[in-house]
C-alpha positions as CSV (number, residue, x, y, z in Angstrom):
1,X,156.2,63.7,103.1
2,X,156.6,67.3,103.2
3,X,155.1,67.9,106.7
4,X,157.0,65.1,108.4
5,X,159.9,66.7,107.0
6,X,159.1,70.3,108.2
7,X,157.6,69.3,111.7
8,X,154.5,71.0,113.4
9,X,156.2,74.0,114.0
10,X,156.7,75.6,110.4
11,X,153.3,74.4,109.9
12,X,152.0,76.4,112.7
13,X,154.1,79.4,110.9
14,X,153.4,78.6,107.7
15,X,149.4,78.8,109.6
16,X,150.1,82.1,110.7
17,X,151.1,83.8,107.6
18,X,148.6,82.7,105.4
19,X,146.4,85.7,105.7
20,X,149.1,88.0,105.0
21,X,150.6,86.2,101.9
22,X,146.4,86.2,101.0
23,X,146.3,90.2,101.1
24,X,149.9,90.7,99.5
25,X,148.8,88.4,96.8
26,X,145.6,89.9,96.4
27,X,147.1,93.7,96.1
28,X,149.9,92.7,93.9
29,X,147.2,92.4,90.8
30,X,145.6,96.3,92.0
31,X,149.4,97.3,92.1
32,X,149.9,96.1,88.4
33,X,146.8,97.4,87.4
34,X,147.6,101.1,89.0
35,X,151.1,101.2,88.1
36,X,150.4,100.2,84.4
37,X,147.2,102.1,83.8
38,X,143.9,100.7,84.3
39,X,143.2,101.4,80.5
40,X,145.9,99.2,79.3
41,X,144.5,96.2,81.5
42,X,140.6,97.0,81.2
43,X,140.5,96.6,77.5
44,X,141.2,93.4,78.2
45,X,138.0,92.6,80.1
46,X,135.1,92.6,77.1
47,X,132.8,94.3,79.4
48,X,135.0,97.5,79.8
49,X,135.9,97.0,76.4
50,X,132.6,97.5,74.8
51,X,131.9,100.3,77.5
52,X,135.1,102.5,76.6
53,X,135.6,102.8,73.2
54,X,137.6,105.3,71.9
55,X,136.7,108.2,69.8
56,X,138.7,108.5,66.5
């Protein structure tokens, strides 16, 4: 329904930035992660979690 109501070409558009929504999609995640400390995230992981334990 949704393609008959866009037509063919916002599909071909919707085609040609489909890599470029990939990468900013991909990057927003390694933004998070830099901008928040990759601490804060990695504990979450349970590899990195058992690998960086704290000293107290």
């Amino acid at each position: 329904m949704l393609s008959n109501f866009l037509g063919r070409h916002y599909r071909e558009l919707a085609g040609n930035w489909t890599p470029t929504v990939g990468v900013w999609g991909a990057m927003g995640p390694v933004g998070l992660v830099w901008a928040t400390g990759w601490r804060l995230i990695l504990d979450w992981v349970p590899y990195n979690n058992g690998k960086f334990k704290k000293d107290n």
